[in-house]
ROMARGU-399442 format. One line per field, with one value per residue (C-alpha): residue number from 1; residue in three letters; x, z, y. Coordinates in nm, 4 decimals. Layout:
<nodes>
k <- [NUM|...]
r <- [ALA|...]
px <- [X|...]
pz <- [Z|...]
py <- [Y|...]
</nodes>
This chain:
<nodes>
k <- [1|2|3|4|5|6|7|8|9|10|11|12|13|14|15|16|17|18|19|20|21|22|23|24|25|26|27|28|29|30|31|32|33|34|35|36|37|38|39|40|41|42|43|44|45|46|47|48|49|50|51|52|53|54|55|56|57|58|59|60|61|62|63|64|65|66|67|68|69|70|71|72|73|74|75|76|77|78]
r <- [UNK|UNK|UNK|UNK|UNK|UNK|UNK|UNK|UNK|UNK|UNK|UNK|UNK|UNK|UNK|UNK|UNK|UNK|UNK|UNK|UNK|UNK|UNK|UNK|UNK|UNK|UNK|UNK|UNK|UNK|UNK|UNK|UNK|UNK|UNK|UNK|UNK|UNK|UNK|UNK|UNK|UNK|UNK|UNK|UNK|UNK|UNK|UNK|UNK|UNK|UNK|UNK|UNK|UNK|UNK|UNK|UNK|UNK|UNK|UNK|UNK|UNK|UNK|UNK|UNK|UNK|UNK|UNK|UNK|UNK|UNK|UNK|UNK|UNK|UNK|UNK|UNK|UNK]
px <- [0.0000|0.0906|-0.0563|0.0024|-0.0160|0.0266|0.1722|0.2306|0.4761|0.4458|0.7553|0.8497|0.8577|1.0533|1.4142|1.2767|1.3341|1.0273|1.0118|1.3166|1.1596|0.8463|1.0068|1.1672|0.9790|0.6493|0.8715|0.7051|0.9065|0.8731|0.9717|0.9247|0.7653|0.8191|0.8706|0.9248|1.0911|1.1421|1.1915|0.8033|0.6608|0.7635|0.4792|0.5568|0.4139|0.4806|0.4315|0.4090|0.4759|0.4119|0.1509|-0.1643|-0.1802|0.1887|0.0828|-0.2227|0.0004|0.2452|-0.0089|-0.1313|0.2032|0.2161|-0.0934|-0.0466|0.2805|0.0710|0.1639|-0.1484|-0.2082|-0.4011|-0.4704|-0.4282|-0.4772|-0.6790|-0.5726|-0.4522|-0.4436|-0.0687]
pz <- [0.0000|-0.1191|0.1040|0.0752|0.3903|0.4232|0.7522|0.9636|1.2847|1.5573|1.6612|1.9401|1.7464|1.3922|1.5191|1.6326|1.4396|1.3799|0.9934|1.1342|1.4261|1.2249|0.9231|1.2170|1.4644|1.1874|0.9147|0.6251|0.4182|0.4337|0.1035|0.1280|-0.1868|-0.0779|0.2252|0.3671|0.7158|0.9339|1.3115|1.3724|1.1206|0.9062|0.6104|0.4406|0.1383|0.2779|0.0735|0.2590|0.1835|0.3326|0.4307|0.5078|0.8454|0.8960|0.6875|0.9416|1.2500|1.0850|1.0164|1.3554|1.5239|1.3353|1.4941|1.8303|1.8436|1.7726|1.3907|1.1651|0.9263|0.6207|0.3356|0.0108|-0.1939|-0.1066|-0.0213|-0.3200|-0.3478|-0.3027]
py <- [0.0000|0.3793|0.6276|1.0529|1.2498|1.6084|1.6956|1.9995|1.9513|2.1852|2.3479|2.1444|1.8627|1.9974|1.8399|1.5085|1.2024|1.1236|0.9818|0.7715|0.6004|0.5630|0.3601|0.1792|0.0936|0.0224|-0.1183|0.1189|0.3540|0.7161|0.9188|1.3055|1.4191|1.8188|2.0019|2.3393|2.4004|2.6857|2.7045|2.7364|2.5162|2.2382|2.1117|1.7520|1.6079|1.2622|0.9008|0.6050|0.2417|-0.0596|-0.3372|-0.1937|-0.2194|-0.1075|0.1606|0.2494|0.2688|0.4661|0.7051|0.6864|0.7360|1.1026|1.1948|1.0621|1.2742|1.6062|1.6101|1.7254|1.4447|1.5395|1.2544|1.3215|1.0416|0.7664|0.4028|0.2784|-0.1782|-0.2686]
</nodes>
């Protein structure tokens, strides 16, 4: 499974590893499509891969951490 998120990250959380642990700890691969980063605000066009249900708690772990997840494309079959 494909998946496209747009995410903002809060301040507090722009030099945490995040996409690291994520692709880590759930296994899926994070590629950054585009981004834009300052010291307030960083905005990710972010395409995930993986199974589907790695895929799901990848997406979850953003939004548990207070990132804004948007989708952007729908589920797509793998």
């Amino acid at each position: 499974m494909k998946k496209r998120l747009f995410c903002t990250i809060p301040p507090e959380l722009i030099k945490e590893p995040l996409l690291f642990t994520m692709g880590k700890e759930f296994g899926v691969v994070p590629n950054i499509r585009g981004a834009s980063v300052t010291d307030t605000v960083a905005i990710l066009s972010l395409e995930l891969e993986g199974d589907d249900e790695q895929v799901e708690a990848a997406e979850a772990y953003l939004r548990d951490h207070g990132v804004q997840v948007e989708v952007l494309q729908p589920d797509s079959p793998a």
